[in-house]
N, C-alpha and C positions, 0 to 999 in steps of 0.2 A: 615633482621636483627632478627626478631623474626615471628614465622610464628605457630598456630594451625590448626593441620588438625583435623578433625571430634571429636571435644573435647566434653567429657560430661563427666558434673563436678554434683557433687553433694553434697552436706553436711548435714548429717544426712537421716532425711528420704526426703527433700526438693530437688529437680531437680532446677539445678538451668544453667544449661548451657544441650545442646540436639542435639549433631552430628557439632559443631561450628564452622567454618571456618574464620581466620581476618589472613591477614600478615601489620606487623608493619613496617615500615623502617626509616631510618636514619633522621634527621631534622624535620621529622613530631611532630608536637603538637595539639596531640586528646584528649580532652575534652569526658569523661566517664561520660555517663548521663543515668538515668533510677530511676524506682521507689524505694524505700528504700525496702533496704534485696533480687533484684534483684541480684547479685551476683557482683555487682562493685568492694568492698574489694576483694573478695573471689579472682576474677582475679587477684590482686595483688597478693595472697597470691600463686597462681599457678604459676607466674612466680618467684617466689623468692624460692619457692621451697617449701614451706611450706604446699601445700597440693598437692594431686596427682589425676590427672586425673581415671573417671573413663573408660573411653575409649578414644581413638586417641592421639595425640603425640603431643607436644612443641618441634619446632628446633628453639636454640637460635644460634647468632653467634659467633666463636671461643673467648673467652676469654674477655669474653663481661661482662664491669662492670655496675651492675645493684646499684640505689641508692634510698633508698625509708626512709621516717623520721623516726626516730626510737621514742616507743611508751614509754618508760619506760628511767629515767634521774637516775645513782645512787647516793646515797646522799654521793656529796663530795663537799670534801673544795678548791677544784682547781679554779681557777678564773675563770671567762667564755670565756673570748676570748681564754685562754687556751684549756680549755675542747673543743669547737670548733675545735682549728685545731689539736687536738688526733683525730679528724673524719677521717684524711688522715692519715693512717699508715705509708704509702712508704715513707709520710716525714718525718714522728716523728722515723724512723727506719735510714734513714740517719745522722737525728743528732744523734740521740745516736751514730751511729758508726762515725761521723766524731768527737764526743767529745772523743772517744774511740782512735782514731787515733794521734788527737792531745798531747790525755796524753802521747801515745805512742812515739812520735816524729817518726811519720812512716807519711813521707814528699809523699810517691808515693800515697798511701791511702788515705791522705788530698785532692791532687789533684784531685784525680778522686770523690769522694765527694764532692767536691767542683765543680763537672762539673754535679753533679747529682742533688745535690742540686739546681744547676739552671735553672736546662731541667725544673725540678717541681715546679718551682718559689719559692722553698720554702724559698729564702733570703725575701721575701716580707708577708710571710707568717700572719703574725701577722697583719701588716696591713691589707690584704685582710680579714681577719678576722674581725677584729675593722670595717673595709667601711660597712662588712655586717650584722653585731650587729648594727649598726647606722643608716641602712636603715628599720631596723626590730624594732627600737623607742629605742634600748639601749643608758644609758646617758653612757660618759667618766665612771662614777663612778660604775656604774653596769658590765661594763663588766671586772671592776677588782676584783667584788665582789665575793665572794664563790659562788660555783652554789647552794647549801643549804640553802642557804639563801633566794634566788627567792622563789616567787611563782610558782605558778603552771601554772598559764598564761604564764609565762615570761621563764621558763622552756620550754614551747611546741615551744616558739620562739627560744630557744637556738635550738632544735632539728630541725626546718628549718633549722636554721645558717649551723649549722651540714650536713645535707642532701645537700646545696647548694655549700659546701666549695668545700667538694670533686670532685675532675674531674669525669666526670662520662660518660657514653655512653647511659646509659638510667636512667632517671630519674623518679619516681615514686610518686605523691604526692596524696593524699587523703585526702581532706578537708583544705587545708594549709590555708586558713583564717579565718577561724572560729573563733583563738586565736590571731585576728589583727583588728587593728584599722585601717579607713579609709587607714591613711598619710601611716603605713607598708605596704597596700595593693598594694596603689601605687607603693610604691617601687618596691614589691617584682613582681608586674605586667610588670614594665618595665626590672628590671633584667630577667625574665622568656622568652621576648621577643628575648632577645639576647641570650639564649641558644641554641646553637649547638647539643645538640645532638637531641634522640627520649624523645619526651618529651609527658607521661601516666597523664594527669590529671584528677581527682575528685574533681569534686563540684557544688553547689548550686547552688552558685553567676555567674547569667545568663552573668553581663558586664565585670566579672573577665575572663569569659570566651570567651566571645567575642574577647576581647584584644587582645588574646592570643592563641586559638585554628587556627592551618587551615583544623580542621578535627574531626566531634562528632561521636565518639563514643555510638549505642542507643543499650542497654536492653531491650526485650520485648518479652514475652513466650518463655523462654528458647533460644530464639535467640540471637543473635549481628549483628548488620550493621552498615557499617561505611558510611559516609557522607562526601563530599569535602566541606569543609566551618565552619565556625565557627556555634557558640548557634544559633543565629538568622536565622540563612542560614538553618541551618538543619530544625526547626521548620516549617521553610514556605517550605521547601521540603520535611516534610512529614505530612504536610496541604493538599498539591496537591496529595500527596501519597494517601493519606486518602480518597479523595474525589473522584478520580479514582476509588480504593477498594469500595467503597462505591456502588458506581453508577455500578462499577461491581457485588459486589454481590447481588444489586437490580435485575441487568437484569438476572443474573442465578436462583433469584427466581422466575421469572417469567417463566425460563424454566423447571424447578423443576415440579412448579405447572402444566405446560402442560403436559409437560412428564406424571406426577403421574395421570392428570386427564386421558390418554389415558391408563394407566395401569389400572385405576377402569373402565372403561369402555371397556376393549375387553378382560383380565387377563383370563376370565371363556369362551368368544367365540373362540369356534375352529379356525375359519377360523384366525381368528388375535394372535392366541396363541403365535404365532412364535414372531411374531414382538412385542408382550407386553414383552415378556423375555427378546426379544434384548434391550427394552428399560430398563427394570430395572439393566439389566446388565449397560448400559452405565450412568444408575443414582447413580449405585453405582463404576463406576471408575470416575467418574465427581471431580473435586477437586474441596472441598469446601471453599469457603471464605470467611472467618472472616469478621464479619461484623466490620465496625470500631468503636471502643469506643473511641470515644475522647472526651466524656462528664466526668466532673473529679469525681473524688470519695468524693471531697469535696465539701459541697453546707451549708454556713450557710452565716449569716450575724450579724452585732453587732443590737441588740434589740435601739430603738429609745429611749434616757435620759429622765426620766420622769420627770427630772427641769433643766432650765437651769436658768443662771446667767453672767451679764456683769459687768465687770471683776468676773471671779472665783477666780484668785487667783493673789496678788498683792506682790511682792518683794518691800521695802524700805531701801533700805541700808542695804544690808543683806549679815554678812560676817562669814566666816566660817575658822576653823584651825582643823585639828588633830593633839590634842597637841602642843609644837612648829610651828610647820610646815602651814601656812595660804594658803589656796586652795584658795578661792573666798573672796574679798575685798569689800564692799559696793555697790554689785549690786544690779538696778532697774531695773524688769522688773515684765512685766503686762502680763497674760494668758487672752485669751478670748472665749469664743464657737466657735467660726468662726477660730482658729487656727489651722497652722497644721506647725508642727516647726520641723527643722531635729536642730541637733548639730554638730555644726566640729569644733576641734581642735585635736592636738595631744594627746597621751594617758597619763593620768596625770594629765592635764591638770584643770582635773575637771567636765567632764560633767557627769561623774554618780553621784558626790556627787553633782552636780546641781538637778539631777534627784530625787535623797535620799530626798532632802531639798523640790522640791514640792510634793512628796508623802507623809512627813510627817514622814520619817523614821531616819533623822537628823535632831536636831534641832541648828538653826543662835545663834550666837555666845549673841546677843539681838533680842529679837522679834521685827521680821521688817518683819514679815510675816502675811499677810493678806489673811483669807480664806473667803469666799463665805457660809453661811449655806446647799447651796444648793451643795456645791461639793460633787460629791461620784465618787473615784479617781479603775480606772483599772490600776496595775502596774505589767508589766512583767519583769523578769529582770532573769537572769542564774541560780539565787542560790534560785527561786522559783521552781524549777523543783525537788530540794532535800528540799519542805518544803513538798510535797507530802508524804504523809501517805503510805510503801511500801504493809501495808499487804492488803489495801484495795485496791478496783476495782475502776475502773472510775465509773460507778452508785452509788456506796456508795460517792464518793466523790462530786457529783452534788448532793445525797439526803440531805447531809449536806448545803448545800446551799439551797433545795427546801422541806423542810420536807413535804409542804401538797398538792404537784405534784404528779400527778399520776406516775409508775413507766413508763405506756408505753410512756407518754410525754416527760417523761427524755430521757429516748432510742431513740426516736426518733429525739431529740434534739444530742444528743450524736453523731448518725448516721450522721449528719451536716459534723464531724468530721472524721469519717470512723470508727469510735467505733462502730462494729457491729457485732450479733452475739454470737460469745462465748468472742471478745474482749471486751465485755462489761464488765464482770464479772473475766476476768483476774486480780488477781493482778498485781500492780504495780510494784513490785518488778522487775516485766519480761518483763518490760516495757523498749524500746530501750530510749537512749535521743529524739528522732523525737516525737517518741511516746506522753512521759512526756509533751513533748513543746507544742504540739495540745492538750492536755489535758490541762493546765495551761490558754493556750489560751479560751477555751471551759467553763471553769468555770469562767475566767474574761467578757466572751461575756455574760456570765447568768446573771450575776448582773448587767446590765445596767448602764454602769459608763459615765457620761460626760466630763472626760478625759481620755484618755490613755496615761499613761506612759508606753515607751519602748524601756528596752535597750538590742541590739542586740537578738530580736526580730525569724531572724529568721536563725540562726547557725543550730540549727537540723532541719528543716524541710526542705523536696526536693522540687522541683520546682511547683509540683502541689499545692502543699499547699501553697506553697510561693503567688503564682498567685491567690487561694481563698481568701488569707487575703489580699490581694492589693486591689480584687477589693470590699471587706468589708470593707477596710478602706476608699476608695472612696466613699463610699456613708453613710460612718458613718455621724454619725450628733454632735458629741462633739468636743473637741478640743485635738490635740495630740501635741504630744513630743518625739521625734524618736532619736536615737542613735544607728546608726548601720552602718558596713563596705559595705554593700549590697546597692552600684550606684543606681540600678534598681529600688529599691523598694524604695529609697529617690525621685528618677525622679518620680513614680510613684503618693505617695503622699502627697508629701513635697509643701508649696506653700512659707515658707520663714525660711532664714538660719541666727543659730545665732551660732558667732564665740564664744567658751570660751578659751580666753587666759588672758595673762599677769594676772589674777586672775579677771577679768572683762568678762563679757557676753554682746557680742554689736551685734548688727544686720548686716549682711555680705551683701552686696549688690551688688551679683553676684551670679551666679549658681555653680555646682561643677568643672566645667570647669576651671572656672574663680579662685574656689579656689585653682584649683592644681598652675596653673601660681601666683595666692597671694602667695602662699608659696616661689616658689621662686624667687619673690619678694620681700619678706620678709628678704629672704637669701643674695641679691646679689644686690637687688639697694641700690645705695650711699643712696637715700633720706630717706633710711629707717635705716639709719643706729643714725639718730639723735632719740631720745625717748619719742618723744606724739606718741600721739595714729595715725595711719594711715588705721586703718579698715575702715570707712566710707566716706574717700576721693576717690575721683574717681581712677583708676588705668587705665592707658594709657599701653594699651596689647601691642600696636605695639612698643610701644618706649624702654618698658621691654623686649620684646622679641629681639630687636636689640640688647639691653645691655648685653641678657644672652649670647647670641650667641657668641657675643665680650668677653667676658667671658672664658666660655668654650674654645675658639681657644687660649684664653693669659694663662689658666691653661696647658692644652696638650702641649704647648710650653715647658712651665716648667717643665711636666714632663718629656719627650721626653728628654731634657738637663740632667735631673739628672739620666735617665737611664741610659744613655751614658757614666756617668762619673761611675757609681755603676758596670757597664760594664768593662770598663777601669782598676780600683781598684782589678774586681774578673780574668780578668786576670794576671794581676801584681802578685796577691797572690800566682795564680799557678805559677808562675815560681818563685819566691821566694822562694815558699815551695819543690819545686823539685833541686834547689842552692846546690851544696855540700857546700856554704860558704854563710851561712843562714845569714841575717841580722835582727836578734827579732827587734831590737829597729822600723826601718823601716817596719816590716811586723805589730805589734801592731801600729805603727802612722795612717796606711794604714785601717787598722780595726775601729780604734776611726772614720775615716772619713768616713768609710763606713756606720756606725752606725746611724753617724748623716744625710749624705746622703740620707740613708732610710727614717730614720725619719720623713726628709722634705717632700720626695716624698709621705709617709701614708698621712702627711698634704693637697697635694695636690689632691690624688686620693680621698683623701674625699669629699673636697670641688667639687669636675669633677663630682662624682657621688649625689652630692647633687642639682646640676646645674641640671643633668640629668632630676633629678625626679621633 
């Protein structure tokens, strides 16, 4: 399907790809991994056409539709599930000419529209749209909103939407959860499962990838190799890769050393001359091997709280509103040292302004908030990475926190981080987001804080760092508060989950597991459908999972019936519309019940795809 022979790609003065060889084929889903500014995008950006080899050749296959997010949204007033399906040309090009047709009363031109429209589902069009704004967290009301109106979060999710709507042969995605909550993640995990084609993934999130890959893609000196098996699979196969390499090029040092010791010892005697050349000759065709680096670039850890306090910080009926609108109701809840708290619920919901409300950045509606003298709070959050100072460096920004620190202490602090060098004294400005996020991070590990607040933590940074701060946060000694789409790193150091919904924060008493099945349960069992609270009652998996199943088989039924009939009606049209002795009154009754037909069906493929996830 897509095939590089002896590719070397380059960008600026930087070598980033060096004689490369990969073929891609059809169904595969490879998970693109390697260290940042290795050349991940860059490959995107080669098969889309957007930059050009600087030797060897890309053969793609005939007529091959390549689908990748698009990065830039233009400011308009179109609704969103609108602007969505203009993602699919071939079908926004068919209505226009079947509305062109119909004005025309040209009955042969309808018909065959009306047969092309179906090949490309495009009768369902809007629905499939609305199923996948709905799995992406959009309410009913948002995706009839103007796209200008979103944000800039909710914007990046329209351009998933987008990327996803379109049929496509190869799919392209690069960081696609970065701008998702948990609940999307799922979603968009389990839809990505069922895609058909060749499926080109980038990102962080080690369990996103898991899910989902049956093939990693690794970056490393100018190389690419591919691997059979997902994130996990590939790690431990080039753990043994490594350890192999290793012990290999132990033992070829040790031949190195013999060989060189027989070249200083006979090099200048006649009688051994011959045979010292033949040796240096074969020391210098010898192929050398890379010793393995698999010690990471990152080495720090969070400095030990110089006070702690039980309870630090105490919620009493603390309840909060932007404006109208009331987020959190009269929650209680108690922080302690010994914590370590992930957050789930849907996006909305409330848990950054949970987050806001213990750092101290919102204030409850009445104070029912109770702090510790001894708190002193670490809070990471997305829009601390733009509170960074661009003209300065990262050492001017630590000397502002350590005015009477020596400078090589900072730097070598710094270095923790992989700030080294001339990166030290780089401004900020040239600073990538990964960058920014290990810097942010690096000046909240300085201050010594007895809690960390953190939301979505770690969106820019790659796996190596990801894996530094997991195992810092393991052996931190304060109390945290986590908010992030990344499985891995909640498994990692999460020890209890607290749901915020209905405007209430209550303790979840199950793992992430157990809340994908909460959910829906939430959605689909009777008992849930009456209105106290059911988060801290037991939930019977086995009995819910009967019930979804039973479920799912009585939706598919339903829909199955209303295809059939949506089937029936668009043949009826076509022969109608090709009648030299047209029936309007019959062909618009036919229409009204197709409409509503549809309708029902959007109703049901929602609910089928909400059972799914």
């Amino acid at each position: 399907m897509i095939t590089l022979n002896n590719v070397t790609l380059q960008r600026g003065s930087k070598l980033l790809l060096k004689n490369a060889s990969i073929a891609f084929y059809n169904t595969q889903k490879v998970g693109i991994v390697g260290k940042n500014g290795c050349g991940k995008t860059s490959l995107f950006l080669l098969l889309l056409g957007a930059l050009e080899t600087a030797t060897g050749e890309i053969k793609l296959s005939d007529q091959l539709s390549i689908i990748t997010i698009e990065q830039e949204i233009p400011n308009t007033e179109q609704p969103a599930v609108e602007y969505v399906i203009d993602a699919d040309v071939t079908l926004r090009k068919y209505e226009s000419m079947l509305k062109k047709a119909e004005n025309e009363n040209d009955a042969l031109k309808i018909s065959e529209l009306y047969e092309l429209l179906q090949r490309c589902d495009g009768f369902t069009a809007k629905s499939r749209a609305a199923k996948i704004l709905d799995g992406l967290g959009f309410s009913t009301e948002q995706m009839l909103q103007p796209v200008n109106v979103l944000s800039g979060g909710w914007r990046m999710r329209l351009n998933i939407a987008r990327a996803i709507f379109v049929p496509s042969d190869v799919l392209l995605l690069d960081e696609p959860t970065n701008h998702l909550d948990l609940d999307a993640v799922i979603w968009l995990e389990k839809w990505l499962q069922q895609y058909t084609g060749l499926l080109l993934l980038i990102s962080h999130d080690r369990e996103f990838l898991d899910h989902i890959t049956t093939h990693t893609l690794h970056f490393e000196q100018q190389q690419i190799k591919i691997y059979v098996g997902n994130y996990s699979s590939f790690e431990q196969q080039r753990a043994e890769k490594l350890s192999l390499q290793q012990k290999g090029y132990e033992k070829q040092q040790k031949q190195i050393e013999h060989i060189e010791s027989y070249i200083k010892r006979f090099k200048y005697k006649a009688s051994k001359a011959r045979q010292a050349q033949s040796r240096i000759k074969a020391l210098e065709r010898m192929q050398k091997i890379m010793p393995a680096h698999i010690d990471s670039e990152f080495n720090f850890e969070f400095k030990k709280p110089k006070y702690s306090a039980n309870p630090l910080i105490t919620f009493n009926k603390v309840s909060f509103s932007y404006g109208t609108n009331s987020v959190l109701k009269e929650v209680n809840f108690q922080l302690s040292t010994s914590d370590r708290i992930g957050l789930l619920g849907k996006n909305g919901a409330g848990k950054s302004t949970f987050i806001k409300l213990l750092a101290g950045e919102l204030n409850p509606l009445e104070n029912g908030i109770i702090k510790s003298d001894k708190v002193k709070i670490g809070y990471f959050v997305q829009h601390s990475l733009d509170l960074l100072d661009a003209q300065k460096n990262a050492l001017e920004h630590l000397q502002d926190l350590a005015e009477n620190e020596m400078a090589l202490t900072l730097r070598t602090f710094l270095g923790g981080f992989n700030f080294v060098g001339d990166m030290v004294l780089t401004p900020i400005k040239n600073f990538s987001g990964g960058e920014k996020a290990r810097l942010v991070l690096a000046l909240i590990v300085w201050q010594a804080p007895n809690i960390l607040l953190l939301d979505e933590p770690t969106n820019h940074l790659d796996i190596d760092m990801q894996q530094a701060l997991i195992l810092a946060l393991q052996n931190y000694e304060g109390a945290v508060v986590i908010v992030s789409h990344d499985r891995f790193l909640l498994h990692q150091v999460v020890d209890d989950y607290y749901l915020v919904a209905d405007k209430k924060i209550t303790k979840f008493n199950g793992n992430l597991y157990e809340y994908q099945t909460w959910l829906i349960q939430q959605k689909f069992s009777p008992a849930n459908n009456k209105k106290e609270d059911k988060i801290n009652k037991p939930i019977n998996f086995v009995e819910n999972k009967k019930y979804c199943s039973k479920h799912i088989k009585s939706i598919e039924k339903k829909m199955d019936l209303l295809q059939k009939e949506i089937n029936f009606i668009d043949n009826k049209l076509i022969e109608l519309s090709v009648s030299s002795a047209k029936n309007i009154e019959e062909i618009n009754t036919l229409k009204l019940k197709r409409s509503q037909l549809i309708t029902s069906l959007k109703e049901y493929e929602e609910k089928w795809l909400e059972s799914e996830t």
